[in-house]
C-alpha positions in Angstrom: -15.1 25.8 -41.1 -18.4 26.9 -40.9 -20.7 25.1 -38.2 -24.3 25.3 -37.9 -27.7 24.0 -36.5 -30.9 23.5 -38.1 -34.1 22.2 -37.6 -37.2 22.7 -35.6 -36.4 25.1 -32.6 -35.4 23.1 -29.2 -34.6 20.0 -32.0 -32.2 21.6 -33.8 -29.0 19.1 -35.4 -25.4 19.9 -35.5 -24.4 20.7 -39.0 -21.2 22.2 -40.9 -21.7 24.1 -44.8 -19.4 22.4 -47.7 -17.7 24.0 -50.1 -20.5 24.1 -52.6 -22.5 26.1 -49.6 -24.9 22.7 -49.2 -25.7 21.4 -45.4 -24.2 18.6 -44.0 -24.9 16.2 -41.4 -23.0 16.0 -38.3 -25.2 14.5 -36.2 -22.7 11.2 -36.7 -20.2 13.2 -35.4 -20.4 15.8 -32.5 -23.7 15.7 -30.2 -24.4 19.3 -30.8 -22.3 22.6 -31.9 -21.5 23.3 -27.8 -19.7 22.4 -24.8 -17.5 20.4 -24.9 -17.5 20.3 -28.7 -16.1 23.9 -28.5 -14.0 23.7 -25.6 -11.4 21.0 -27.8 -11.9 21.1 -32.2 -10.0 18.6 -33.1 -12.3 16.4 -34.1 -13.1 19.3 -36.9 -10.0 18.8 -38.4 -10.4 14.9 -39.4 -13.9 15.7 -41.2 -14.2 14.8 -44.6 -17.2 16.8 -45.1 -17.8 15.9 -48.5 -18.2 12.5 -47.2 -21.1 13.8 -44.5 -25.1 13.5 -45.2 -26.3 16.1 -47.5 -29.1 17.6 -45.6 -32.6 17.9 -48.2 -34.1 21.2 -49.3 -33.6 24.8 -47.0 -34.2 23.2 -43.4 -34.8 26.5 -40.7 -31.5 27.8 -39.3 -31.3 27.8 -35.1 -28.6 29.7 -33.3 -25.4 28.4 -34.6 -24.2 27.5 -30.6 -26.0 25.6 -28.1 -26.1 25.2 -24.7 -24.9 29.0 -24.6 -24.7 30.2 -20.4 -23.7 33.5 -20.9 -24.7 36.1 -23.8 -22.5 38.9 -22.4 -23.1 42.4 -24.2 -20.6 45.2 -24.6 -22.1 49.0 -25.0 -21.1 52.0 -26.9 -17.8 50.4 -28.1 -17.9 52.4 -30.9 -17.1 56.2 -30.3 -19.9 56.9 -33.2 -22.4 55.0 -32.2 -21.7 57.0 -28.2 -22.1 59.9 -29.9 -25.5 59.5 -31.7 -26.2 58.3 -28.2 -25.9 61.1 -27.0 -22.7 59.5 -24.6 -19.2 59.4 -24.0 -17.0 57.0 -24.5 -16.5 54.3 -21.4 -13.1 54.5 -20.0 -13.8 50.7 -19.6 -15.9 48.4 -21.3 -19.7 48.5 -20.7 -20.7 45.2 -20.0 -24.0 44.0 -19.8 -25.9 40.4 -19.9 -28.4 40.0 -22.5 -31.4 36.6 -21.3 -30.3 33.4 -23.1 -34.0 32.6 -23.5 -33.7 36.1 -26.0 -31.5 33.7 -28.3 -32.7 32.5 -31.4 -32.7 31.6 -35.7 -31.2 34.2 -37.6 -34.0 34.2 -39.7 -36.7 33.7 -37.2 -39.3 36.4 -36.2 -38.3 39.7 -34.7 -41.3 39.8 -32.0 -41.8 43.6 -30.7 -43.2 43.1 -26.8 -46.7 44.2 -25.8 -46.0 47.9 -25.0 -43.0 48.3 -27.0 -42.1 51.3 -29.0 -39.3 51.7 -29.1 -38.0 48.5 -30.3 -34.7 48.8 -32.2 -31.7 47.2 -34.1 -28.4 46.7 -33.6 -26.0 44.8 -35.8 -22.5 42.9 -34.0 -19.9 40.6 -34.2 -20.5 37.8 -31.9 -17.4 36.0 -30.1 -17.9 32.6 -29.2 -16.1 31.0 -26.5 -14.4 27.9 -27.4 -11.2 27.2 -24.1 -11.8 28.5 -20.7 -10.4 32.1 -20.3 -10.1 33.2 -16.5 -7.2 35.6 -16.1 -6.2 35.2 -19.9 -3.7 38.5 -21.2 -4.3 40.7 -24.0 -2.0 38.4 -26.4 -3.5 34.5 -25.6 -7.0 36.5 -25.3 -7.7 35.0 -29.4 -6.4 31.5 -28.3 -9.6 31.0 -26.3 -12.2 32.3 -28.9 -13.9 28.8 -31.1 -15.1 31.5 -33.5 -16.9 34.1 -34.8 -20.7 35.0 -35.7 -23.3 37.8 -36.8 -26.0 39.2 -33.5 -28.6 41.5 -34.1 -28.9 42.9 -30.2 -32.6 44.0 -31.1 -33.1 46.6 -28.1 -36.2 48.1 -26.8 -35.0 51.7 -25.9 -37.8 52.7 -23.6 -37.4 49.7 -21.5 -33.4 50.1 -21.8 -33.4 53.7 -21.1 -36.5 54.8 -19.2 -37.8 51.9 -17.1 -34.9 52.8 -14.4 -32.2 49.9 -13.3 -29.8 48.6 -15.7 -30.3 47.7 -19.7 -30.5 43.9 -19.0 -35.1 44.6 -19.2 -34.6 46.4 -22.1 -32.2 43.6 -24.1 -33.4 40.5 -23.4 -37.3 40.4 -24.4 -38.1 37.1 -26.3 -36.4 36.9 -30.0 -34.3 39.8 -29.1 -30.9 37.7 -30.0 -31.2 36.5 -33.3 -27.2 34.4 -34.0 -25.9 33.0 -36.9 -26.3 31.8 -39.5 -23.0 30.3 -39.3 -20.2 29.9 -36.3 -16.8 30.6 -38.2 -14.5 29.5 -37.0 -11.4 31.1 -35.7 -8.7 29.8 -38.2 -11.1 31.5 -41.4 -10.6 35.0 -39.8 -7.1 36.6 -39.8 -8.5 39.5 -38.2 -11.9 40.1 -36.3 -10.6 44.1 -36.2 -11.3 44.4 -40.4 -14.4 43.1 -40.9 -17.0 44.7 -42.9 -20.7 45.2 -41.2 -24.2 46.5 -42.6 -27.7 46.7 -41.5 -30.9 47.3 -43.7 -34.7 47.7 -42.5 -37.3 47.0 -44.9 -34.1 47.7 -48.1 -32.5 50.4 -46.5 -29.4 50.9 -45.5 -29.2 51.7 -41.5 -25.3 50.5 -41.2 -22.1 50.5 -42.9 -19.5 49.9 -40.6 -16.3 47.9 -39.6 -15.0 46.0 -36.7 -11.9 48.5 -37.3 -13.6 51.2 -35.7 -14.3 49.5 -32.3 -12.5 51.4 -29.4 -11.6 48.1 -27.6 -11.0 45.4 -29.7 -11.5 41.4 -29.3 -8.4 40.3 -27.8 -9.4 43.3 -25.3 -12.9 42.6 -24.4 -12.0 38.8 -24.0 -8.9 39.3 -21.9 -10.9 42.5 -19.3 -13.8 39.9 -19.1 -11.8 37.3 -17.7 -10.7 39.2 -14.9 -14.2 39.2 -13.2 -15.4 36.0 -14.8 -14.9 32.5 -16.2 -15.6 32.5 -19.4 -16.6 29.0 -20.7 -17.2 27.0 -24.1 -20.1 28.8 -26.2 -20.6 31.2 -24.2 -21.3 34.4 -26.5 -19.8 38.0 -26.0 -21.3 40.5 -28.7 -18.9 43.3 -28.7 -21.3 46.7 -30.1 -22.6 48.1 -32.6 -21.5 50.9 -35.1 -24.1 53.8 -35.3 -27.0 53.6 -37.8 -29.4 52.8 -34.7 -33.2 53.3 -34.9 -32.0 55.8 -31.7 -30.0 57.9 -33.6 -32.2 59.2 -36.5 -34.0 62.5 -35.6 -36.7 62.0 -35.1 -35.7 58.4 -34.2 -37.2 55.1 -36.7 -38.0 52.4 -34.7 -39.1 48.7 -36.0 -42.8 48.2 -37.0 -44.8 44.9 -37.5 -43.9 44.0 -40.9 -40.7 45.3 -41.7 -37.9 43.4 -42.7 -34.4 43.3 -41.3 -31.3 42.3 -43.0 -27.8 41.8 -41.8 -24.5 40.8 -42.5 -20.9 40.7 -41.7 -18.4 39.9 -44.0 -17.3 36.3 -44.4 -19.6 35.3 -41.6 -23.4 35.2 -43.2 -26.3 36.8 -43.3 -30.1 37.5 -41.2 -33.1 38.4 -42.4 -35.9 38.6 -40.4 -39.6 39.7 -40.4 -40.6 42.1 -37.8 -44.2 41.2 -35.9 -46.4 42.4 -32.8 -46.6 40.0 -29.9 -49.6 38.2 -30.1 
């Protein structure tokens, strides 16, 4: 299935897409698309959703999970995207927290901070947390994921990589974690290792990728994770991004007020969002 929310931001409603690709209501139903709603589905399975409220006209889409309490990044997991970096390869997983207060509509405003520029895109597959994983092996690692969803991890290099400390400052400016539009879940993806991913700014193509090329995969990330944390119900891990960064061009593009950015992975939606200056 594929669950949503929409609405005005901080009202937003639970919702689910039918087959005809209409909104329905689930407000009936679950209290929001979160918590405790993720940590057990089986109330998913005894939807009729044909049955649900059609929701009138193209309401705003919010981030497709609520309540999220940790948006856990993972950096230069792919050995392409390390090496337009100008990096190696990690012989672990990068990990990094991105602000929850950065989360927002996958169509809303890309804002660039007062002082940015630098500011920069970054296409990923989100993971989102459905059962509690703390000590969970490489082969249960899937059995805790609710389902899957597209991030843009917009980045402001100069704060990431010049501003000293770690790359939290530099990833977590306001707007900076646009998800959805869609939470897919987990059952409607045989395998989060083959999807295709693409990026274009303002109708140009930035990046063509694939999940296949990641150098630790899903089951992976979720599995080292829980070794030094709980991870709990919609909480998001987005697992990096194949190269076609605004970094990597020589001389490097970065976003502009103005531009537009679109992005997509296959089977789980689409963004598009208009770039702006901070007012």
């Amino acid at each position: 299935m594929k669950f949503l929310r929409y609405g005005e931001s901080g009202a937003e409603k639970p919702g689910v897409l039918d087959g005809a690709g209409h909104i329905r209501d689930l407000s009936g139903v679950v209290g929001d698309i979160g918590g405790k709603w993720l940590a057990d589905l089986s109330w998913a399975s005894k939807l009729d959703i044909d049955r649900l409220p059609l929701v009138a006209g193209q309401p705003r889409l919010g981030p497709c999970v609520a309540g999220t309490g940790k948006f856990i990044c993972i950096g230069l997991n792919y050995a392409d995207h390390a090496a337009e970096s100008g990096l190696q390869v990690p012989p672990e997983p990068v990990i990094f927290m991105k602000a929850t207060s950065a989360i927002c509509g996958p169509n809303d405003d890309v804002v660039i901070p007062r002082g940015s520029t630098a500011t920069d895109w970054e296409v990923e597959l989100g993971v989102v947390i459905g059962k509690p994983a703390k000590y969970v092996s490489e082969a249960q690692a899937l059995e805790h994921v609710a389902g899957y969803c597209v991030i843009n991890d917009v980045s402001e290099r100069d704060f990431q990589t010049k501003r000293s400390g770690q790359w939290t400052k530099g990833k977590s400016c306001d707007t900076f974690g646009p998800v959805g539009p869609w939470l897919v879940t987990r059952d409607e993806v045989a395998d989060p290792q083959r999807l295709k991913m693409w990026l274009k700014v303002s109708g140009e193509t930035k990046q063509n990728g694939s999940t296949g090329t990641m150098v630790y995969g899903v089951a992976h990330i979720i599995s080292y994770l829980s070794q030094f944390m709980t991870l709990h119900p919609g909480d998001i891990v987005s697992t990096g991004t194949p190269p076609g960064v605004g970094q990597g061009f020589k001389p490097p593009h970065y976003l502009k007020p103005g531009d537009s950015v679109e992005l997509g992975i296959e089977g789980l939606g689409t963004q598009r969002q208009t770039v702006r200056a901070d007012s």
